[in-house]
Structures are given as structure tokens and as C-alpha cells.
PyMOL Python script that loads the backbone (N, CA, C, O; Angstrom):
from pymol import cmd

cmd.read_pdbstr("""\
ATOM      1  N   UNK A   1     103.771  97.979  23.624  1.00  0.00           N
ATOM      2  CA  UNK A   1     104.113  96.872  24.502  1.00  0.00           C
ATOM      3  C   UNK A   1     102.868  96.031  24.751  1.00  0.00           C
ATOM      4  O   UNK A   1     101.850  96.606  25.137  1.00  0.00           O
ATOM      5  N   UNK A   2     102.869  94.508  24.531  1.00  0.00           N
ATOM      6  CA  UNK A   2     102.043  93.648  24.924  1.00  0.00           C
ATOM      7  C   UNK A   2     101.873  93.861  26.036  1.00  0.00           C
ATOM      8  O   UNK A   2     102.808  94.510  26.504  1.00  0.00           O
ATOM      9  N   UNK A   3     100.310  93.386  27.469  1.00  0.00           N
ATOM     10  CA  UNK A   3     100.452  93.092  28.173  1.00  0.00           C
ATOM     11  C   UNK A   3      99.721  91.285  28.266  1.00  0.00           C
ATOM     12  O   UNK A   3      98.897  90.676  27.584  1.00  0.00           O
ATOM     13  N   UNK A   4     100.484  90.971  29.381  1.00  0.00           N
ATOM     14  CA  UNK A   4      99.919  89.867  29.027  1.00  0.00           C
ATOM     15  C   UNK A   4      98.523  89.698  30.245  1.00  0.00           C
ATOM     16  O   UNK A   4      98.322  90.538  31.122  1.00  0.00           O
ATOM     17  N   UNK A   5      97.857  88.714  30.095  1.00  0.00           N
ATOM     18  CA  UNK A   5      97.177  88.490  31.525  1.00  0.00           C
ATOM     19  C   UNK A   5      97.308  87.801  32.807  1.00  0.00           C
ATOM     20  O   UNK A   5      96.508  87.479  33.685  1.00  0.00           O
ATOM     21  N   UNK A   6      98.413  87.692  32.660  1.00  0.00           N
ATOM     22  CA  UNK A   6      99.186  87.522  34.027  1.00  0.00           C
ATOM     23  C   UNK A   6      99.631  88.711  34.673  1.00  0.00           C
ATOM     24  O   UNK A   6      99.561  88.870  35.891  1.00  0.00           O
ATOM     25  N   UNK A   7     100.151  89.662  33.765  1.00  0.00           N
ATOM     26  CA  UNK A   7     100.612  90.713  33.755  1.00  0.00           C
ATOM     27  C   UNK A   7      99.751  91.673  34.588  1.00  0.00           C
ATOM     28  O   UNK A   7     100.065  92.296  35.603  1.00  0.00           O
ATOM     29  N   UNK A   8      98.383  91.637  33.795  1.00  0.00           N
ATOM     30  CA  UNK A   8      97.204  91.881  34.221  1.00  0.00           C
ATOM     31  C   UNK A   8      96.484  91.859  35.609  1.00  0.00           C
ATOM     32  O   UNK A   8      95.790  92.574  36.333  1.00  0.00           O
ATOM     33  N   UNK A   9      97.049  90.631  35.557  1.00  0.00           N
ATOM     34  CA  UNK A   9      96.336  90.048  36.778  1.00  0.00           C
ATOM     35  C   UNK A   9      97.188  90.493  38.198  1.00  0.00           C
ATOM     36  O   UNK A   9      96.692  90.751  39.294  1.00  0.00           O
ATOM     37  N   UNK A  10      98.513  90.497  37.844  1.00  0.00           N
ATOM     38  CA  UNK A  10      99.490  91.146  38.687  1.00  0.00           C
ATOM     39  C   UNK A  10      99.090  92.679  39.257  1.00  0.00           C
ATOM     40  O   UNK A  10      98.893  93.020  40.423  1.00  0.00           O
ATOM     41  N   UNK A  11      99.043  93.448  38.079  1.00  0.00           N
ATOM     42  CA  UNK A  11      99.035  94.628  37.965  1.00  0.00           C
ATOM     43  C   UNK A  11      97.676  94.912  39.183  1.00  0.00           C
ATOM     44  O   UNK A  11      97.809  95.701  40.118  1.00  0.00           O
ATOM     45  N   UNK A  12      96.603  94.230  38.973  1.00  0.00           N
ATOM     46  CA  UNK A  12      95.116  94.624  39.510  1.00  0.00           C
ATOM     47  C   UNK A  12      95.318  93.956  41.117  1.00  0.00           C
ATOM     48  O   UNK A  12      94.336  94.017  41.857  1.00  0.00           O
ATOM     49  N   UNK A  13      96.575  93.330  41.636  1.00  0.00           N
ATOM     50  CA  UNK A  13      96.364  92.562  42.867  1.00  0.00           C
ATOM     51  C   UNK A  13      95.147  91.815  43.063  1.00  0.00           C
ATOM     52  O   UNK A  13      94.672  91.854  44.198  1.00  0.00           O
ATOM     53  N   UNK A  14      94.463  91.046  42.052  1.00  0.00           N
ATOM     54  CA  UNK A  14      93.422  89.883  42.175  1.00  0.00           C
ATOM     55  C   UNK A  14      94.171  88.794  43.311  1.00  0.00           C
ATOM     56  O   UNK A  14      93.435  88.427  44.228  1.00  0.00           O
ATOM     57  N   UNK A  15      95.220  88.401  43.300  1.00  0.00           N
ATOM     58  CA  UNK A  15      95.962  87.591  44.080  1.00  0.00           C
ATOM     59  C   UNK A  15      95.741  87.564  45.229  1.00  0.00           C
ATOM     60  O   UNK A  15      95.540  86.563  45.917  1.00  0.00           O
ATOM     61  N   UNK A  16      95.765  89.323  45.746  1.00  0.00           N
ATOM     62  CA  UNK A  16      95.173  89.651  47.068  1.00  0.00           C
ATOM     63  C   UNK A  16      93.930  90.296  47.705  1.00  0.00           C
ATOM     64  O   UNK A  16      93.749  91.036  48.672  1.00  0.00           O
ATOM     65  N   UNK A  17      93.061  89.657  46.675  1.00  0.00           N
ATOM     66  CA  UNK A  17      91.728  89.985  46.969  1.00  0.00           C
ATOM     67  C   UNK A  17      91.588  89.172  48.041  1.00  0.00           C
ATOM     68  O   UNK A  17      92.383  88.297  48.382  1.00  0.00           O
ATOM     69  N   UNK A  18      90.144  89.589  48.793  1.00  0.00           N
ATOM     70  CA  UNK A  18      89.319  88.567  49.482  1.00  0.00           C
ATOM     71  C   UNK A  18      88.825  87.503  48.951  1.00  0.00           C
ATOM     72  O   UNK A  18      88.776  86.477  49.629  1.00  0.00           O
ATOM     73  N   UNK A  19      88.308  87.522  47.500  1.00  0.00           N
ATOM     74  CA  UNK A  19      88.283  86.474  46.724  1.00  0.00           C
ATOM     75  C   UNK A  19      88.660  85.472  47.084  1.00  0.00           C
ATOM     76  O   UNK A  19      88.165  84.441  47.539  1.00  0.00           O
ATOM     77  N   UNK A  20      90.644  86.238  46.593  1.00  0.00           N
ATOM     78  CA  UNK A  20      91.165  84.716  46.244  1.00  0.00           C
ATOM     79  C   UNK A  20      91.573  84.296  47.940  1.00  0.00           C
ATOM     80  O   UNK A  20      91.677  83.109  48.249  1.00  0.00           O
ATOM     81  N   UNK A  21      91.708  85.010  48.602  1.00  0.00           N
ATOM     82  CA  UNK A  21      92.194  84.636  49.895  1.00  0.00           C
ATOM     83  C   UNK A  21      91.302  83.578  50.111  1.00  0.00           C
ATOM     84  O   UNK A  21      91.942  82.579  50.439  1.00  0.00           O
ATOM     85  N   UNK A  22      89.948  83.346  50.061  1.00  0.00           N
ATOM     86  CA  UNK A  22      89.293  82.805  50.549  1.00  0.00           C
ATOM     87  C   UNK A  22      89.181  81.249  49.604  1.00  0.00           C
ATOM     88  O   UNK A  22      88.308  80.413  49.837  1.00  0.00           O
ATOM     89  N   UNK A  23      90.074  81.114  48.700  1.00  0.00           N
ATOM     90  CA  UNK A  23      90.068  79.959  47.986  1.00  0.00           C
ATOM     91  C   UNK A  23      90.980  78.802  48.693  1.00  0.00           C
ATOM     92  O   UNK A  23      91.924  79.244  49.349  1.00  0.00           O
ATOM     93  N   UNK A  24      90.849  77.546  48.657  1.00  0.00           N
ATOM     94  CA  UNK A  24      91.640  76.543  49.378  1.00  0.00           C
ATOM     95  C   UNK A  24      92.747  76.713  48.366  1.00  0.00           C
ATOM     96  O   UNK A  24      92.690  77.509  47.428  1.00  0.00           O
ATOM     97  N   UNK A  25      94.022  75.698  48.691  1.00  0.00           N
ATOM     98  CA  UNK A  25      95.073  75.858  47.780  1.00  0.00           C
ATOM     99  C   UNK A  25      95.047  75.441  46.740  1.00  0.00           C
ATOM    100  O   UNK A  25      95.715  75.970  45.851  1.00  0.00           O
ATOM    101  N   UNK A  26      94.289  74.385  46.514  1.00  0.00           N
ATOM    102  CA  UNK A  26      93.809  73.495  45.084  1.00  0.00           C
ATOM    103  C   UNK A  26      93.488  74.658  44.405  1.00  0.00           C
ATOM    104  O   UNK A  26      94.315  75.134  43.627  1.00  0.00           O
ATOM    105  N   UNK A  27      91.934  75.427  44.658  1.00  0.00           N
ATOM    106  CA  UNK A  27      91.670  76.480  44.154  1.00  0.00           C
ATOM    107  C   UNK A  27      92.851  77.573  43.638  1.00  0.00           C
ATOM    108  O   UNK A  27      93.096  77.654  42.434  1.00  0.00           O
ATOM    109  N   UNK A  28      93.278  78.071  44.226  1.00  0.00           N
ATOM    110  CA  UNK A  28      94.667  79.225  44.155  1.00  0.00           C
ATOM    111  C   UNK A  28      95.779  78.556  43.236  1.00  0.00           C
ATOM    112  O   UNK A  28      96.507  79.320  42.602  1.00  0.00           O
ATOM    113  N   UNK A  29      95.981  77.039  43.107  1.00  0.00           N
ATOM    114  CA  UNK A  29      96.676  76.406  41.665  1.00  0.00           C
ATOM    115  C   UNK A  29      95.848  76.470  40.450  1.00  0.00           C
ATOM    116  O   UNK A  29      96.288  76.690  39.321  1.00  0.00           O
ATOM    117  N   UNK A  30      94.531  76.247  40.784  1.00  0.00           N
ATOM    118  CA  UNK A  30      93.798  76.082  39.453  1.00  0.00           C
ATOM    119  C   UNK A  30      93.479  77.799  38.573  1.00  0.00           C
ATOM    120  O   UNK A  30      93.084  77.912  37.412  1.00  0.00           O
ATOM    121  N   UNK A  31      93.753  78.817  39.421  1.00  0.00           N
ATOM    122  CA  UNK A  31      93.358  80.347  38.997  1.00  0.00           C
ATOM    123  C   UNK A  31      94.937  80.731  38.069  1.00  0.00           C
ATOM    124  O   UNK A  31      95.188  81.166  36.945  1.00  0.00           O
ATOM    125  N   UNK A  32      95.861  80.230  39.426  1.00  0.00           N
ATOM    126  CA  UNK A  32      97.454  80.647  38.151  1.00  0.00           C
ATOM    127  C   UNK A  32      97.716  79.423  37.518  1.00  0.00           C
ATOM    128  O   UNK A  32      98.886  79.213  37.200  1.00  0.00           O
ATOM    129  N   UNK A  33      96.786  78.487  37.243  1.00  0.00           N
ATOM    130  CA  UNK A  33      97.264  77.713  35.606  1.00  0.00           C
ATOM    131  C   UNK A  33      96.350  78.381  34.873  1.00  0.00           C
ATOM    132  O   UNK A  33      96.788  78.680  33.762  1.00  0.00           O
ATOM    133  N   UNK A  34      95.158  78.751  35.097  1.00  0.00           N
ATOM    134  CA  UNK A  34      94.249  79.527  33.851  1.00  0.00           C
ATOM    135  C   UNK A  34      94.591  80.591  32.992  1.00  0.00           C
ATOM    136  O   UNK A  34      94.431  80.843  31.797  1.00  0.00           O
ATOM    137  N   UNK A  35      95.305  81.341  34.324  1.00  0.00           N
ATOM    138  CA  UNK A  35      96.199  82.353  33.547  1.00  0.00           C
ATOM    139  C   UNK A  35      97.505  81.952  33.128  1.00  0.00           C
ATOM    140  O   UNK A  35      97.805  82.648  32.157  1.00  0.00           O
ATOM    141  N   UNK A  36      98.510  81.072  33.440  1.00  0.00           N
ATOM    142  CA  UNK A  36      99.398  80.674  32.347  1.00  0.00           C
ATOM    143  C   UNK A  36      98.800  80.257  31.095  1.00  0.00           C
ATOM    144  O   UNK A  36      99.400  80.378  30.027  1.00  0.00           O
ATOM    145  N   UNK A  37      97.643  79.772  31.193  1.00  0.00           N
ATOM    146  CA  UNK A  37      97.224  78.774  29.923  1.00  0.00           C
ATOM    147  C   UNK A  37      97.133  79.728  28.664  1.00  0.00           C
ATOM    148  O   UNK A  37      97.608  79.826  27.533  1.00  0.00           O
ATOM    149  N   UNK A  38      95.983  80.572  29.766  1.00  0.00           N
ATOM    150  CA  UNK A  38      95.994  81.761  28.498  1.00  0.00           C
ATOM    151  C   UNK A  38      96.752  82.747  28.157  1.00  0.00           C
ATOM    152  O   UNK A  38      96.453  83.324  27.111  1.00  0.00           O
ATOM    153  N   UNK A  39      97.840  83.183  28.865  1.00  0.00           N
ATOM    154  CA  UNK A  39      99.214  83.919  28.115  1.00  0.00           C
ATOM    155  C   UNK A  39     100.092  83.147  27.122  1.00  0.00           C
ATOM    156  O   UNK A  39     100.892  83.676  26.350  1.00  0.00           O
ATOM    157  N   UNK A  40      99.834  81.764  27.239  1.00  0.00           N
ATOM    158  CA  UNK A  40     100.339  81.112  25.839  1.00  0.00           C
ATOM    159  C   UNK A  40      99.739  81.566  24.819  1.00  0.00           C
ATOM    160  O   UNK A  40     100.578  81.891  23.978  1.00  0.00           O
ATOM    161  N   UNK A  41      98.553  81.774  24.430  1.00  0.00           N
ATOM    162  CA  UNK A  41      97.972  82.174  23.452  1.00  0.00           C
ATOM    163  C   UNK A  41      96.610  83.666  23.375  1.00  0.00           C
ATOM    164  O   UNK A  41      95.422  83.557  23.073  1.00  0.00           O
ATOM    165  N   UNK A  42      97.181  84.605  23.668  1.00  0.00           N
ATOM    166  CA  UNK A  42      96.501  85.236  23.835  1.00  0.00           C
ATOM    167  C   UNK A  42      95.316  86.362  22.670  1.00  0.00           C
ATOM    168  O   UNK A  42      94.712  87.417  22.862  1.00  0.00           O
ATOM    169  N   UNK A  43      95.439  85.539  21.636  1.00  0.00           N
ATOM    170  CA  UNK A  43      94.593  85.702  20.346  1.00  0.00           C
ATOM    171  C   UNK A  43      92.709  86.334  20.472  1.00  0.00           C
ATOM    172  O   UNK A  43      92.046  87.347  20.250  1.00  0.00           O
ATOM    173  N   UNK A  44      92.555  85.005  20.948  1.00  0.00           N
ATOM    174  CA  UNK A  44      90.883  85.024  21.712  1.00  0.00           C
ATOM    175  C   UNK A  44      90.926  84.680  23.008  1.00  0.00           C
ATOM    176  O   UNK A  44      90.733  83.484  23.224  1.00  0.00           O
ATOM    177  N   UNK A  45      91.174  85.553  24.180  1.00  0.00           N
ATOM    178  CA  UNK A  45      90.975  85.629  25.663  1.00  0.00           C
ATOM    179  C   UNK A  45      90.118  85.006  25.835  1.00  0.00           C
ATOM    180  O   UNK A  45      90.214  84.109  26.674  1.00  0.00           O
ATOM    181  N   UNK A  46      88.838  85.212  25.081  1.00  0.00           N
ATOM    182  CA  UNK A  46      87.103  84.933  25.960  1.00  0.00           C
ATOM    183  C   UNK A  46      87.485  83.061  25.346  1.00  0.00           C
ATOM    184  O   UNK A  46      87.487  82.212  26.237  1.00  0.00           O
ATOM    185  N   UNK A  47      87.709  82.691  24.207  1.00  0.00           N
ATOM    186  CA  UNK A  47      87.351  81.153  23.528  1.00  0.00           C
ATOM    187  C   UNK A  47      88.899  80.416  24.363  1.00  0.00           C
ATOM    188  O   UNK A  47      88.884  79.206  24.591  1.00  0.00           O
ATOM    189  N   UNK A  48      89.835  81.047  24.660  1.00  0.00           N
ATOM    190  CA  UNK A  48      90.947  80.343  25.575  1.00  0.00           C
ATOM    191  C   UNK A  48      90.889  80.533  26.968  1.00  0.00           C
ATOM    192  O   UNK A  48      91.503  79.825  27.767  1.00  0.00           O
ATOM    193  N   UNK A  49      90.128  81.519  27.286  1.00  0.00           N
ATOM    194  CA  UNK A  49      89.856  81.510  29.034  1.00  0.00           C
ATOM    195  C   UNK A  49      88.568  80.269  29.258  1.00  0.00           C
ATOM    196  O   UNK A  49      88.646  79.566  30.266  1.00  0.00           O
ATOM    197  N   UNK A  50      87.268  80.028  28.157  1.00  0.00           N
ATOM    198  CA  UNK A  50      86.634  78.882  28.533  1.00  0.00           C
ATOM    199  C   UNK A  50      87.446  77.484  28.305  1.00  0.00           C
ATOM    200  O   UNK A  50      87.264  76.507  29.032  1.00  0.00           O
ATOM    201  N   UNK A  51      88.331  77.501  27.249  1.00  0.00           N
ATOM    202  CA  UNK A  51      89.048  75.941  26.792  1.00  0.00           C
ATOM    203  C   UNK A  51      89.871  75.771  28.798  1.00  0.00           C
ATOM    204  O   UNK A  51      89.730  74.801  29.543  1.00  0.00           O
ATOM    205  N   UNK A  52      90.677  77.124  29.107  1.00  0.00           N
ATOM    206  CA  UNK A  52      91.917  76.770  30.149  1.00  0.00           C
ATOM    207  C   UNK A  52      90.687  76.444  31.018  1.00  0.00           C
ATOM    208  O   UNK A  52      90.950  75.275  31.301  1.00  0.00           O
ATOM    209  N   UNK A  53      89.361  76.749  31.707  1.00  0.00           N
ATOM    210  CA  UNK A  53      88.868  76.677  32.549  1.00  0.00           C
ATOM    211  C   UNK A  53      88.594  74.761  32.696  1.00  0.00           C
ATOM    212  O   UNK A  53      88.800  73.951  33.600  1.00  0.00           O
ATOM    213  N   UNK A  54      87.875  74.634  30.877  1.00  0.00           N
ATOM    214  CA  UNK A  54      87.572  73.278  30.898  1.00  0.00           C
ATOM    215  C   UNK A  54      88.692  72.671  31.185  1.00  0.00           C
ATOM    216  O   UNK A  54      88.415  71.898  32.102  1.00  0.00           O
ATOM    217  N   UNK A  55      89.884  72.573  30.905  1.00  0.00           N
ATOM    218  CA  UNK A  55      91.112  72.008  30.716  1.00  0.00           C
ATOM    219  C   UNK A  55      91.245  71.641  32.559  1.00  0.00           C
ATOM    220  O   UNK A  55      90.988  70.600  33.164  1.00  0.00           O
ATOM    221  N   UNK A  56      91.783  73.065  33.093  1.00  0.00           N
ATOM    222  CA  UNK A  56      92.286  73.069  34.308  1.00  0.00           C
ATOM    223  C   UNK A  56      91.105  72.463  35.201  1.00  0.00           C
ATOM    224  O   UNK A  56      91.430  71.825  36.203  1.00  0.00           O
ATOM    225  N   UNK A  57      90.103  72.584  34.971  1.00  0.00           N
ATOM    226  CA  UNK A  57      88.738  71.765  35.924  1.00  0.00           C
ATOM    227  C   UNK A  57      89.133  69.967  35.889  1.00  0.00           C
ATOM    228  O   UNK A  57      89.436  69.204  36.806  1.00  0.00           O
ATOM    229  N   UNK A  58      89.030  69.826  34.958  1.00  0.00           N
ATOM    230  CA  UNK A  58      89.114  68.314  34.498  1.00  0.00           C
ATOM    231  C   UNK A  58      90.721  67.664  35.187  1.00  0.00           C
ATOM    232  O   UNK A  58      90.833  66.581  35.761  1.00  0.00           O
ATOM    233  N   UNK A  59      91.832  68.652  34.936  1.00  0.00           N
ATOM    234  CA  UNK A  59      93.088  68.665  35.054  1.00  0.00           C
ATOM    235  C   UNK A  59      93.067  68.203  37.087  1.00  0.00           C
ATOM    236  O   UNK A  59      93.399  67.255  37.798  1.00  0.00           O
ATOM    237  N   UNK A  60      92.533  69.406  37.228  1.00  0.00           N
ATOM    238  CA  UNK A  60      92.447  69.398  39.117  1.00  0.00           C
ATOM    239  C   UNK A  60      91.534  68.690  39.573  1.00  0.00           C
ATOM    240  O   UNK A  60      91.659  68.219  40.704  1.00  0.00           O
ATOM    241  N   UNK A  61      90.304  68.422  38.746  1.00  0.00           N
ATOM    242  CA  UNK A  61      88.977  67.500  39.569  1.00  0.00           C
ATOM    243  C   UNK A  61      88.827  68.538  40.494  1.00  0.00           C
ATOM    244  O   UNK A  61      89.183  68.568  41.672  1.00  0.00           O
ATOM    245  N   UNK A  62      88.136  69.567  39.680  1.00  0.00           N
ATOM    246  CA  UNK A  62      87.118  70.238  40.578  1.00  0.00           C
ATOM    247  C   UNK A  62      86.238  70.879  39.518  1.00  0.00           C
ATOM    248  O   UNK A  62      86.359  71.017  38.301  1.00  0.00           O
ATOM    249  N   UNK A  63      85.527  71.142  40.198  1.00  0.00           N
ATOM    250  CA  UNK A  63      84.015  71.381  39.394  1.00  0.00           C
ATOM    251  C   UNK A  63      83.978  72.716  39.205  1.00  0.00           C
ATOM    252  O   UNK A  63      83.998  73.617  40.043  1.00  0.00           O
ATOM    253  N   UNK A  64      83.890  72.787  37.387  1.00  0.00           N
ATOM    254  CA  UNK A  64      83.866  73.912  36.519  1.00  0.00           C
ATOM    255  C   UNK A  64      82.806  75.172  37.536  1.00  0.00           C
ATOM    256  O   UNK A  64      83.134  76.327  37.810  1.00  0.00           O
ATOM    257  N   UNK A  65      81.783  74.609  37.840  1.00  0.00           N
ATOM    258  CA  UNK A  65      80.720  76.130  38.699  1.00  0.00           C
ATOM    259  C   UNK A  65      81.715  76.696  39.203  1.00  0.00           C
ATOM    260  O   UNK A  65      81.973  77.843  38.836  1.00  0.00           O
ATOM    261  N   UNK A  66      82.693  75.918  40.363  1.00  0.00           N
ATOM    262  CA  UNK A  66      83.283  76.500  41.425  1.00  0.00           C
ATOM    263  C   UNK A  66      84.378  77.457  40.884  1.00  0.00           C
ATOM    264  O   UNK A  66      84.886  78.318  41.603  1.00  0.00           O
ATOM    265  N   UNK A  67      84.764  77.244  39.411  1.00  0.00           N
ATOM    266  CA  UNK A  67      85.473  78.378  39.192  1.00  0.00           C
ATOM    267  C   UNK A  67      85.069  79.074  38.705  1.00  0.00           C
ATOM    268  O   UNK A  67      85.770  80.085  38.757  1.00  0.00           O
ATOM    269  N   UNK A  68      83.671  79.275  37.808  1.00  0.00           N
ATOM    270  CA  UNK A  68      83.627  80.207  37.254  1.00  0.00           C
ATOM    271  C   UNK A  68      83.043  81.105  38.368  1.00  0.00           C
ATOM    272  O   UNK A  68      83.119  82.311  38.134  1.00  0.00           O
ATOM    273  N   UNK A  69      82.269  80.607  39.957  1.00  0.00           N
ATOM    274  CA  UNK A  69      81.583  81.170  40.854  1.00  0.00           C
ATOM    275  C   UNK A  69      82.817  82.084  41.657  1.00  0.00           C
ATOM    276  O   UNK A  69      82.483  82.829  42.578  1.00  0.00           O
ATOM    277  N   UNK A  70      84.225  81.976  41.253  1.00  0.00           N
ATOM    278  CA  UNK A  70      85.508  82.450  41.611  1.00  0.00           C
ATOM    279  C   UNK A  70      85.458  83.483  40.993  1.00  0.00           C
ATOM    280  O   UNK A  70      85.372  84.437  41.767  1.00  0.00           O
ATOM    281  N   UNK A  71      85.472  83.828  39.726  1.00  0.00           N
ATOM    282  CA  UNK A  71      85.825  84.687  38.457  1.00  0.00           C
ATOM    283  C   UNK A  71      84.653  85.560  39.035  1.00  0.00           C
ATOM    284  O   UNK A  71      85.034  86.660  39.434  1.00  0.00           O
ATOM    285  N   UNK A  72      83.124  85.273  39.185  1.00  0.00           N
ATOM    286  CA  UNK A  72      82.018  86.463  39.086  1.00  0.00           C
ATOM    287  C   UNK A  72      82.352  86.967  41.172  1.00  0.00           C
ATOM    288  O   UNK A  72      82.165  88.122  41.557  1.00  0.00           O
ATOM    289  N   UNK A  73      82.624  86.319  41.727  1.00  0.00           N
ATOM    290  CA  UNK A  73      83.372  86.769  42.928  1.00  0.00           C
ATOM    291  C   UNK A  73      84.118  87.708  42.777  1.00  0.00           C
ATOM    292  O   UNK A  73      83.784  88.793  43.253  1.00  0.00           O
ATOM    293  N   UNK A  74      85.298  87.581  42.101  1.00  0.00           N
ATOM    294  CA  UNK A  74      86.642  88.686  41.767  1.00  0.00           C
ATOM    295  C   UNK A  74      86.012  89.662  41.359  1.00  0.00           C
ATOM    296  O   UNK A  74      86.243  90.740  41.907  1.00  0.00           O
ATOM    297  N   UNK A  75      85.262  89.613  40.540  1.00  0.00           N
ATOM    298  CA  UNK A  75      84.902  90.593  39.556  1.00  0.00           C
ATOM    299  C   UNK A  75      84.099  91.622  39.760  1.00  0.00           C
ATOM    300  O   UNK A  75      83.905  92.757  39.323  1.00  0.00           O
ATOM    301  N   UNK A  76      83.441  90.442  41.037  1.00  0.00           N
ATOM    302  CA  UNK A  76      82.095  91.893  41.650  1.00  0.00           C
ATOM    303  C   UNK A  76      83.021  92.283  42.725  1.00  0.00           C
ATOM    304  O   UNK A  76      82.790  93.422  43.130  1.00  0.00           O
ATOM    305  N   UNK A  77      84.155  91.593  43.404  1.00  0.00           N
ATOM    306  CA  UNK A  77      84.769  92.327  44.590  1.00  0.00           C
ATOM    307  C   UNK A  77      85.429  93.525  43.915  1.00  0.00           C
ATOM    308  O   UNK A  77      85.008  94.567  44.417  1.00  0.00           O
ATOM    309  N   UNK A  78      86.436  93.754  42.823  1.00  0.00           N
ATOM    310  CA  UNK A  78      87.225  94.336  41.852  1.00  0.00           C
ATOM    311  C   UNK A  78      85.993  95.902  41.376  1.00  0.00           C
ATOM    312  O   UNK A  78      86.254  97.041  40.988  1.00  0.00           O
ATOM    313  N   UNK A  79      85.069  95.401  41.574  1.00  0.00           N
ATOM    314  CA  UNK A  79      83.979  96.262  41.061  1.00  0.00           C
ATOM    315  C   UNK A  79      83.173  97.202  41.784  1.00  0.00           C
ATOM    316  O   UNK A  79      82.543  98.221  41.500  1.00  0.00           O
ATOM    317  N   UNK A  80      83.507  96.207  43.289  1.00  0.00           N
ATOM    318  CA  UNK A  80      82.785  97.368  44.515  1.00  0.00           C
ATOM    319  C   UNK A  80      81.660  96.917  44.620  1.00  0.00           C
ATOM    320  O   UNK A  80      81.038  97.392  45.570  1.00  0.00           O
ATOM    321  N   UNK A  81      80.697  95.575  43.533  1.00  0.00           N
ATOM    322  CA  UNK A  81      79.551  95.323  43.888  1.00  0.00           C
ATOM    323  C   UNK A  81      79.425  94.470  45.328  1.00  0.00           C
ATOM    324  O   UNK A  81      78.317  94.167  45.771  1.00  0.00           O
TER     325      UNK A  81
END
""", "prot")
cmd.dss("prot")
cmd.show_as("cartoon", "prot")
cmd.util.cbc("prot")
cmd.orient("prot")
């Protein structure tokens, strides 16, 4: 069975991190289009998670740092750092 990374993302409750809680709503649209973007094509995660980031940044007018400063947030909360 595929999973996808939505799936993923479900599965790990990132949704209800402190993270994301702490994102405005703009933010919290721009995290579940990244991950729709990339369950369309889930071939190369790492070369379609940077295209959805550029995409969805430009898409929302907000500035690429602020999401990727989202992603190393999740990741160290997810991590216990």
C-alpha cells in the first residue's frame, strides 16, 4: 500500500502541533497546499516539496524563509529538539 504525504502528515498529527497552531491562517493554507501539491506527484518528494514551496510562496505572497522556518520548527518540535 502507497502512503501518501498527506497521509503522512495525518498519521504524525503535524496539524496539531504547536508549530502549526502557532501559524496565522494564510500560513495553515499554504502547509495543506504543499502537501496536496506533492501527493500529486510523489516520485521525488525532496525536488517537488522545493518546486510546491516555490509555487505556494509566490501563489500566497509570503515569503519562502517563513516556510521553510515552519518545516525546521515541525521538525525539531516532532523530534523533541
Amino acid at each position: 500500500m502507497k502512503q501518501t504525504v498527506s497521509k503522512l502528515f495525518k498519521n504524525y498529527d503535524f496539524v496539531e502541533s504547536k508549530s502549526y497552531d502557532n501559524l496565522t491562517p494564510v500560513m495553515k493554507e499554504v502547509v495543506k497546499d504543499i502537501f496536496e501539491i506533492i501527493d500529486e506527484d510523489d516520485t521525488n518528494i525532496i525536488e517537488n516539496m522545493d518546486k510546491a514551496i516555490d509555487d505556494v510562496s509566490r501563489f500566497h505572497s509570503v515569503d519562502k524563509q517563513e516556510i521553510l522556518n515552519y518545516f525546521d520548527n515541525e521538525v525539531k518540535e516532532q523530534l523533541g529538539v
